[in-house]
N, C-alpha and C positions, 0 to 999 in steps of 0.2 A: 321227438315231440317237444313241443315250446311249452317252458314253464308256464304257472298261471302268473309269475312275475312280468316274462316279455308277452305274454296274450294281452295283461292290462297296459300295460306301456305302449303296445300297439295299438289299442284301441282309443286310450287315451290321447296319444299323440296329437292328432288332427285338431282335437278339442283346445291342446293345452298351446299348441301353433295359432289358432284361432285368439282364445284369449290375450295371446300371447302380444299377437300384433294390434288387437281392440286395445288393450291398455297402455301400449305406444302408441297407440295413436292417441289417447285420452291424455297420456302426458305430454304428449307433443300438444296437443291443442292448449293443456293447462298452464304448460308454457307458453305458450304465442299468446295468450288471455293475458297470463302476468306481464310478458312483453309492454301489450297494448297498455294495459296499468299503467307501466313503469314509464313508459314514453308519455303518456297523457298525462300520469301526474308531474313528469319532465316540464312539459311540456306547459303546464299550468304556472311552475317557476317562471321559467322565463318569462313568463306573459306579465306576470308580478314584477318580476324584476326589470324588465323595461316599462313599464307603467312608473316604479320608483326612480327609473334613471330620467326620465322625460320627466318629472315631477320634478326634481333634485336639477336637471338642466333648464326649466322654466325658472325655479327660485334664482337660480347663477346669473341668467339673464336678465331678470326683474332688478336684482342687486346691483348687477353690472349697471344697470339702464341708472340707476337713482344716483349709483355711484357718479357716472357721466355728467349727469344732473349737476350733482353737490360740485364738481369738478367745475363745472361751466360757472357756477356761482362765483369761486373763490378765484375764478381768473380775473372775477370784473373788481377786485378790490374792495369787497363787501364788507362794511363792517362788521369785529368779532360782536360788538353788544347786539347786534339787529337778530330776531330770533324768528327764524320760520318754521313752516310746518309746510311737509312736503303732501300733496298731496293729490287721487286720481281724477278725472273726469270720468263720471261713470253714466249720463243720463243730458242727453239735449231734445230739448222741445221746440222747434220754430213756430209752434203755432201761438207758445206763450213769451215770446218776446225773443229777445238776446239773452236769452238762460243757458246756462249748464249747469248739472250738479255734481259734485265731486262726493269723494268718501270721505273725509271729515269734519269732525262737528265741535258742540262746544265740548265732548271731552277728552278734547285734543286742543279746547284753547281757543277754540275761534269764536268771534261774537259777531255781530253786524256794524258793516263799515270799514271792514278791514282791507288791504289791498292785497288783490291776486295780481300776479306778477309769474312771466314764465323766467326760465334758467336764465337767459339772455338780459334780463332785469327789463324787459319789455312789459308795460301795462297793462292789464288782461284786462281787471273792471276790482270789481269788489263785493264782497259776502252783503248777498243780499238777506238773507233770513236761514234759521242754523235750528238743528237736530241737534241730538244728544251724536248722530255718529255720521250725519251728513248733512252739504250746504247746499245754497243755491247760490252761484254769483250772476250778479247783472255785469252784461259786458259795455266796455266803455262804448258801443256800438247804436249801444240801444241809443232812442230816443229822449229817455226818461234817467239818462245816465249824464251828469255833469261833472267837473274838476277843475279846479284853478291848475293854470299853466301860464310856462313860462320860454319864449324864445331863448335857445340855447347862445350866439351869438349876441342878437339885438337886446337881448333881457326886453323883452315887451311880453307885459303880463295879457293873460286874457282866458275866457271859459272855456271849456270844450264840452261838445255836447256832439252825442251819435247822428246819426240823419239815417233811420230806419233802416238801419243795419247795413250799411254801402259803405260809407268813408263818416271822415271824423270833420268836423268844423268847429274851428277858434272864434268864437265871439265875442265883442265887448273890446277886442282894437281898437285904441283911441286912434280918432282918423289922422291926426298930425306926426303917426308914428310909422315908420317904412319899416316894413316885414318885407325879407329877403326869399324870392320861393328857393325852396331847397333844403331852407334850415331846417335844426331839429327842432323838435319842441319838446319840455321835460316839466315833470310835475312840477308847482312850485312849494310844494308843501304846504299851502292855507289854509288845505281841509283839514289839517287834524290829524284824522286815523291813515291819512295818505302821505309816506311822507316824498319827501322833497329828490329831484333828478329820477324817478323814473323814469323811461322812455318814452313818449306818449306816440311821436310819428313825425313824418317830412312835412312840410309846406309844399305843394304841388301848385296851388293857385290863389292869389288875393283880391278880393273884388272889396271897392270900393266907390259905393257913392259920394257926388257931392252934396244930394242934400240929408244925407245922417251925418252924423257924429262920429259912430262908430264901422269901424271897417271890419270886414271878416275874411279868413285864411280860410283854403281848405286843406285837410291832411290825408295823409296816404298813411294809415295805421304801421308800426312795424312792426307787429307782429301779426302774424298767420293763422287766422283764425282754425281753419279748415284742417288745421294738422296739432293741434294742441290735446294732448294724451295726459299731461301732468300739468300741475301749477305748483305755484309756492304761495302759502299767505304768510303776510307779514305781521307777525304779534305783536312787534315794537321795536 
């Protein structure tokens, strides 16, 4: 005859086989739960950390690009006293002229009149009107944009003025004077806040009457409007 010790272990058994695998299975599942935890808060890392590495590889690039910049400046022999400020194009409007707006303003120095200038020492135009933290430059494009200039070559001085945003024209060549097409032409410095050997553009074509006085060049800008991301203004 079976104890009443092996009667309850026999009875018991089935039950405690029962629980037995219910609570394997409950740690198995509690497991594979923390798993999925451990993987998704994993997993929320790296999503952080390539966000900071994209982040940290945009600044490298930004640095890189200004660096590039500053690098194009000091190949063309720039003088150490001429003092710039680097700065972006962040806002163009065709509807209100030859505008673009950049991100710095006057507290960074800039006021009105001053000359924007790309790396290349190319003539952009000049600060038209200034923020505390952004500008507006008119480009030498516009119609309403003038500057004393000067034949690189022939030295014949004369204005430049936009012609609705297309090409650039020299006017105020005294007619007894030969403009060469082809040549450059470069600020002459007489405005002031502009100063002098900028880049302004080629002579592509000269038309002259004989009954004016004055003869007029046309120029082929050189610089590139349509790809301009930075400028430089010049403080002094």
């Amino acid at each position: 005859m079976a104890s009443p010790k092996n009667v309850i272990y026999f009875i018991s058994s089935p039950f405690l086989k029962f629980f037995q695998q219910t609570s394997n299975k409950i740690y198995g599942t509690f497991n594979f739960l923390l798993t999925i935890k451990d993987l998704s808060r994993e997993n929320y890392s790296l999503r952080e950390e390539n966000k900071n590495l994209l982040q940290e590889n945009a600044i490298l690039k930004e640095a890189d690009r200004e660096n590039e910049l500053l690098r194009e400046r000091l190949a063309l022999g720039e003088p150490i006293a001429r003092q710039l400020v680097l700065a972006d194009v962040v806002g163009l409007n065709p509807q209100l002229g030859q505008y673009f707006l950049i991100n710095k303003g006057s507290a960074d120095g800039l006021a009105p009149d001053l000359a924007v200038v790309s790396a290349n020492n190319f003539l952009i135009g000049k600060v038209a009107e200034v923020g505390s933290r952004s500008a507006k430059v008119i480009l030498i494009l516009d119609s309403n944009y003038s500057v004393n200039a000067i034949t690189q070559q022939t030295q014949i001085n004369g204005i430049i003025r936009g012609s609705h945003g297309l090409v650039l024209n020299m006017e105020m060549i005294p007619g007894d004077q030969k403009v060469d097409s082809g040549e450059m032409v470069l600020t002459s410095g007489l405005n002031g806040s502009i100063p002098k050997d900028l880049i302004i553009g080629r002579v592509v074509e000269v038309t002259k009457k004989e009954s004016e006085i004055f003869q007029k060049a046309t120029l082929r800008p050189a610089a590139d409007f349509k790809k301009i991301e930075s400028v430089f203004i010049i403080l002094k």
